[in-house]
N, C-alpha and C positions, 0 to 999 in steps of 0.2 A: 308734356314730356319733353318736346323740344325746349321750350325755353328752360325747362332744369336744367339740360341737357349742356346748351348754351354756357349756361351762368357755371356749371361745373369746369368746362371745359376754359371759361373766360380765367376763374380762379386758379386754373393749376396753370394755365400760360403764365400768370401773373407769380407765383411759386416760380417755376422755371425761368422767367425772364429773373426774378432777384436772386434765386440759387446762381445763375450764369452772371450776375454781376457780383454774386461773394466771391465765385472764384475766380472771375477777374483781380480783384481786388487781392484774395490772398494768393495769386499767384506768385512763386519768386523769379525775382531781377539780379541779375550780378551788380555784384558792385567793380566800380572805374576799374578800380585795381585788380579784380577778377576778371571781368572781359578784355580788359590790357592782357593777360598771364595765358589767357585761353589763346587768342592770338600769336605772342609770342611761342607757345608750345606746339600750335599747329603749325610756324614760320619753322623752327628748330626741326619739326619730324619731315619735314619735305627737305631739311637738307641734312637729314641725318645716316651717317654710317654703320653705326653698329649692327642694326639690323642684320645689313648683309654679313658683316665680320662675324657675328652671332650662329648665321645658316650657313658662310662656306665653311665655319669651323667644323661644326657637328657633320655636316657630307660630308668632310675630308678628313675628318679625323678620325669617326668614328664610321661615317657611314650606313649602310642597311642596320637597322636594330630590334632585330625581330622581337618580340615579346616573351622573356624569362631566358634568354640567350645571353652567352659570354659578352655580347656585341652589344646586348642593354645595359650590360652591367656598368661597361665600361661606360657607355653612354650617360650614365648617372652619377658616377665621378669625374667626367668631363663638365656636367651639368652645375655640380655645385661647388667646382675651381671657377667653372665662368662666371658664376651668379657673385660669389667672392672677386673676383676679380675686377665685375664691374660696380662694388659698392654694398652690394647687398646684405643685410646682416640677418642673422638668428637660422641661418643657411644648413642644412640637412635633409638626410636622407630617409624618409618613415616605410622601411619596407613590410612587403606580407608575401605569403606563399600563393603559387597558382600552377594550373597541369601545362603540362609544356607540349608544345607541340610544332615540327621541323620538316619540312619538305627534304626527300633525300635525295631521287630519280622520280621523272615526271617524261613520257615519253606517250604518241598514241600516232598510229599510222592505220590509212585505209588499207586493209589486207583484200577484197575483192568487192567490183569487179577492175575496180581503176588503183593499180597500187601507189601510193604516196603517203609521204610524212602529212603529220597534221602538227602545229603547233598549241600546244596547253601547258597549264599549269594546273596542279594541283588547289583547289581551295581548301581553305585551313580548316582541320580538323577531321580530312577525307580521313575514312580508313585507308588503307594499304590495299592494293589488288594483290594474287599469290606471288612468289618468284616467278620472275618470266611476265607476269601479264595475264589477261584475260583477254577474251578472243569474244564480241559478240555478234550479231544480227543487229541495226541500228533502226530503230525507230522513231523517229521527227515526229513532234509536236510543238507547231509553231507558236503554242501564248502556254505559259500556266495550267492556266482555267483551264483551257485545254487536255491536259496531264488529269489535272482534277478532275474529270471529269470523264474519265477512261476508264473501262471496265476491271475491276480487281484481278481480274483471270487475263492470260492472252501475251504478257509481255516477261513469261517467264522464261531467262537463261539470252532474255536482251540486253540493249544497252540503250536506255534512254534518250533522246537528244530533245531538251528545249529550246527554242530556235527562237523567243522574242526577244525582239529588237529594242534598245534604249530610247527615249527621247529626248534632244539638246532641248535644256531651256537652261536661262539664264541664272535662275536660283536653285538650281539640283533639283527640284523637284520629280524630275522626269526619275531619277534613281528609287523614290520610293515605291515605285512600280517595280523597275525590273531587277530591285535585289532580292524581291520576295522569292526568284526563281531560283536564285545561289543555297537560300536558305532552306528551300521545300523542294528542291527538284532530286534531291538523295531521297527523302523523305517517303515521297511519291511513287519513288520509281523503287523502292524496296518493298513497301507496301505491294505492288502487283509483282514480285517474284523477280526483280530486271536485275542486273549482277553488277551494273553500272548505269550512272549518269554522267552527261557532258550538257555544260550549258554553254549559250552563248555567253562572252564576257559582257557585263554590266558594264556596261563605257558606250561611247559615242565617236571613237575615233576609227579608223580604216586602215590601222598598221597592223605590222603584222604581231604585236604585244598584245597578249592576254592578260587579261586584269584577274589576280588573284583577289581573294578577302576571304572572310569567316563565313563557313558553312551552317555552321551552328554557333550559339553563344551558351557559355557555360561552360565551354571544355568538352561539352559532349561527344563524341564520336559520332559521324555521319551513319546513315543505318547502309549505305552504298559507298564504292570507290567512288569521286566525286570529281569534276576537272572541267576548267573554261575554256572554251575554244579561242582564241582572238576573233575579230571580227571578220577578217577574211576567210580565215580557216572553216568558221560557219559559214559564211557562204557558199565556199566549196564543198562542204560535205550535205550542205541542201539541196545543192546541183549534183551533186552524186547521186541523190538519194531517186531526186525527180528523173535523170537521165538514166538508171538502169533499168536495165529489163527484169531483175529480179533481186535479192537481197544485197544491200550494200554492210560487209562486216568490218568492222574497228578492229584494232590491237590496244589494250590500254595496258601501262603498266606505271603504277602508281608506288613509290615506297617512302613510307614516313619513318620520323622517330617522336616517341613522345615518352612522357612522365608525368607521372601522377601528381609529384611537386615538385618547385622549382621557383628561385626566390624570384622577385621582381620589387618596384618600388617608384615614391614619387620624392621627385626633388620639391624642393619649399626654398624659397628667399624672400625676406621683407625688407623694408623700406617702412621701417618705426614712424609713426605717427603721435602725435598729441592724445590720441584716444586708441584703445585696443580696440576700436571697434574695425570690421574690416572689408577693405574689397579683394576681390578674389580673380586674378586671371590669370592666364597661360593659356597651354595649349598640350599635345602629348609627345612624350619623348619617344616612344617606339614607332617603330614605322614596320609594312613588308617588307620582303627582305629579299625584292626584287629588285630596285632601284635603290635611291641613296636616300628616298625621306626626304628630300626638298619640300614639296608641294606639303606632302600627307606624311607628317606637322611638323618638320623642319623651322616652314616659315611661321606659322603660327606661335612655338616658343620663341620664334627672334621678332616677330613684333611684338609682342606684348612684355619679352625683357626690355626691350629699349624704350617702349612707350613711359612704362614703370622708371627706369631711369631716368628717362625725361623730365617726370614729374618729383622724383628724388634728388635732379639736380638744381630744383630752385630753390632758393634760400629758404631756410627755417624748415622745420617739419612740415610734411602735411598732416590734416586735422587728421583723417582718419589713417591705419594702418592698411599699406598695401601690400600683399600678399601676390606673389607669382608663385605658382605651382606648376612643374613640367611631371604631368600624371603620365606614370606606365599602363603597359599592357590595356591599352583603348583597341586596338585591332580586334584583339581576340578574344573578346569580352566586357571590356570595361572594369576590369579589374580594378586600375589605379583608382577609378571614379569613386568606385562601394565601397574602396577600401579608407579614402581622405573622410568620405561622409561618416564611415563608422570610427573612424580616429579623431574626429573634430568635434561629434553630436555633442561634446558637454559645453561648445563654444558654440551651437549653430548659430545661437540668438544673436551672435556679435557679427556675425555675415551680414552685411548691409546691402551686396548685392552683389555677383557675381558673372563672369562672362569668359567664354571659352572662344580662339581661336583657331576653326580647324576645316577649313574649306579653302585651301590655299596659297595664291599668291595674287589673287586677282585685286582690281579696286573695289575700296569698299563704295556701294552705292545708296544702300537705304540702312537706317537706324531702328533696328525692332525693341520692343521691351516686353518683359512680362515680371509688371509690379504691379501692387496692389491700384484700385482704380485712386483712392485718394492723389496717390503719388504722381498722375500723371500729369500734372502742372510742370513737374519737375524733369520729364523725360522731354517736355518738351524746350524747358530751357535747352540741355543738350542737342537737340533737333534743330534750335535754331544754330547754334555754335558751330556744329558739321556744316553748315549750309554752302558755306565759304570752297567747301572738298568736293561738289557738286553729290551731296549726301542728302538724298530727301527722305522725309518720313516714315517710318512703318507704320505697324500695327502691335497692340501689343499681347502678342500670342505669341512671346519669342519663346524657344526652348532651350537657347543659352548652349548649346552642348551638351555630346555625350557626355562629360567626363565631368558634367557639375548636375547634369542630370538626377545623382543622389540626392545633392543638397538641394535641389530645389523641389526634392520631393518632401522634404523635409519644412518646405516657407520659407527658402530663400528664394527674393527677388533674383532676376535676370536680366541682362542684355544682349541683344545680337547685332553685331557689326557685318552686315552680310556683306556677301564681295562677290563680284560679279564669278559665276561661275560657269561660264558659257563655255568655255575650252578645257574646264578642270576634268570633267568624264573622260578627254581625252588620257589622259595620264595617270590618272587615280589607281593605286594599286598594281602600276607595271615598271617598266625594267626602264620606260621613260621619265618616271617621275625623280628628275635629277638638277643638278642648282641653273643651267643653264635656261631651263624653260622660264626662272621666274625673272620678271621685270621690276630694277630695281626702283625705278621711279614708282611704280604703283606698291611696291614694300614700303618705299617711303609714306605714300601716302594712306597706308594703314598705320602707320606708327603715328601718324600725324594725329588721326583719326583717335586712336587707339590713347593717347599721351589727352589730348584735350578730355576724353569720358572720363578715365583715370582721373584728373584732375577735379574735374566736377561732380561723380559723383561722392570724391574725397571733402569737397569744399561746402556743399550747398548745404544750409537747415537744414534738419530734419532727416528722417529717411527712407525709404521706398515702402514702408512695408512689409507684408508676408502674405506670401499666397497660402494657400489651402495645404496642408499637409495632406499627404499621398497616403492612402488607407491601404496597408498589407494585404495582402491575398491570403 
């Protein structure tokens, strides 16, 4: 049994060592002229302008643009003057309908035993508390799980507090923990009878800005009045809670507006190519509508407009057609996402692969993908080309973004340009996310980034692929 064992095991070495020398062999190489152009395009994005001119315009011009607001509107005919304006053709606007929804008064104060202001915000899609406010008894629960995990009975005519804390890393990851608590802690806390929740805000910074975001997705209504303390403000009212000698009560008074429908929509500009076939980037035009949308995607639609121009401004077409999309209503849903997939499905096939910008302004540091296994000869050409941007390899488990999220449920390939996000918790979704935080040189060096993929995966044989179609529920 051993030497079968042996001679099987000799045999498929012998398969694997010649499968690893076919795909040596068929791996692609650029040609002179192509890694000349890659070069040059990553020389041009480190000393490129528009980028910024692209992000101070939309902060200052148009500013906060909440999702289905007057303020997107306008945002979407500022979006396709500057898409025209920098070149871009077959430029318009595919809108659809979605439920609207408006922060109006957003106020909460300790009423006893220690009276003081707390600062919150609303998250989106809170109900309303009555005129005036609600008045409760506050009960801390420092994780989730915790909450979860608390008897149905006992916390009737309270008001919730989840009290756990974020953690900085470098790739967000630490956020897919603690936004599970924005989404379920109404949820939970109406479930055992509470008449409100307050969570800590899902961020990692120590000012005193609370980070708004969606409560629910769908438009749903939260099943409780619902609101983020800032980070210090949770501290304080944890310290309240532990320092009294008996019940510590809130004031909250929450007031929305909202509708049923309410238009919204995604801007489109191309850069015509030799082949309909297409790549797909951007980023999202709506932002909250607490700060001006710099970070959270300000910058994301101005690197990947200028990337796109970049590669529209070198002689001759490119082979494939490049496609920027600035998708609405991502905040509050992903509206613009479901709505591009269900507007495009009779082209999906012409999607060659697709990549969203929406984490920022930081540098990009590592290159992810998620294309079929054949194609990864090809993401690695790209992997070497970044190398130059101090950009090393991923993995290719990329998820490309919310907002293409559809179409790659559909078997479009993806890419992720991630970007370092180690200070982005800090500002995400507050009253600081504004154009002075971002640095222009590391915008540069996304467009750098951003212009070199664009270009390759425009140019190279072949194409990525198609993942798995996503099976309906």
């Amino acid at each position: 049994m051993l030497k079968r064992h042996a001679a099987v095991l000799s045999a498929a070495g012998l398969v694997l060592c010649c499968a690893n020398i076919a795909i040596a062999e068929d791996a692609p190489s650029l040609t002179e002229r192509q890694a000349q152009t890659v070069d040059r395009l990553i020389d041009a994005g480190l000393e490129d302008d528009v980028a910024w001119e692209v992000l101070e315009s939309v902060t200052t011009e148009v500013g906060p643009r909440l999702a289905g607001s007057e303020a997107e509107a306008r945002a979407r005919d500022w979006g396709a003057a500057k898409l025209k304006q920098l070149g871009f053709k077959n430029v318009r606007i595919e809108t659809y309908e979605m439920p609207y929804w408006e922060r109006v008064k957003e106020e909460a104060e300790i009423v006893s035993p220690f009276p003081q202001p707390l600062i919150v915000t609303a998250l989106g899609n809170s109900i309303a508390t009555p005129e005036g406010g609600l008045t409760g008894e506050v009960v801390r629960f420092r994780t989730l799980p915790e909450l979860q995990a608390a008897p149905e009975t006992g916390l009737e005519g309270k008001i919730v507090f989840v009290d756990e804390p974020m953690a900085r890393t470098q790739n967000g990851s630490g956020y897919g923990t603690a936004v599970q608590k924005r989404s379920q802690a109404a949820v939970e806390a109406g479930k055992r009878g509470a008449v409100a929740a307050l969570i800590r805000s899902a961020g990692t910074d120590s000012h005193r800005n609370p980070h708004t975001g969606g409560a629910t997705r769908g438009g749903a209504p939260t099943a409780v009045p619902t609101a983020a303390l800032s980070n210090p403000d949770a501290d304080q009212l944890a310290r309240a809670v532990n320092r009294a000698e008996g019940p510590v009560t809130v004031r909250l008074d929450l007031q929305v507006k909202t509708a049923e429908s309410v238009t919204s929509g995604n801007v489109i500009g191309e850069i015509p190519g030799k082949t309909d076939e297409l790549i797909v980037v951007g980023g999202h035009l709506d932002s909250w509508d607490l700060g001006t949308g710099a970070i959270d995607d300000g910058a994301g639609i101005a690197i990947t407009t200028a990337a796109a121009k970049l590669v529209g401004d070198l002689r001759g077409k490119p082979t494939r057609t490049i496609r920027v999309v600035m998708w609405g209503a991502e905040e509050v849903g992903v509206y613009g996402g479901a709505a591009y997939a269900e507007a495009h499905k009779d082209e999906i096939d012409k999607h060659i692969i697709a990549a969203e910008s929406d984490f920022g302004a930081g540098p990009v540091w590592r290159f992810d993908t998620g294309v079929a296994e054949a194609a990864l000869p090809k993401a690695e050409v790209i992997e070497k080309a970044l190398r130059r941007l101090a950009i090393i390899p991923g993995d290719n488990h990329a998820h490309g973004g919310a907002d293409i999220g559809a179409i790659r449920g559909l078997g479009v390939p993806v890419a992720g340009l991630v970007q370092d996000g180690t200070d982005y918790f800090d500002l995400h979704h507050t009253p600081d996310d504004t154009l002075d935080k971002v640095d222009p040189a590391a915008l540069r060096q996304n467009v750098a980034a951003w212009a070199a993929f664009i270009y390759l995966a425009s140019e190279m044989d072949g194409d990525f692929g198609r993942l798995p179609v996503a099976q309906e529920e």
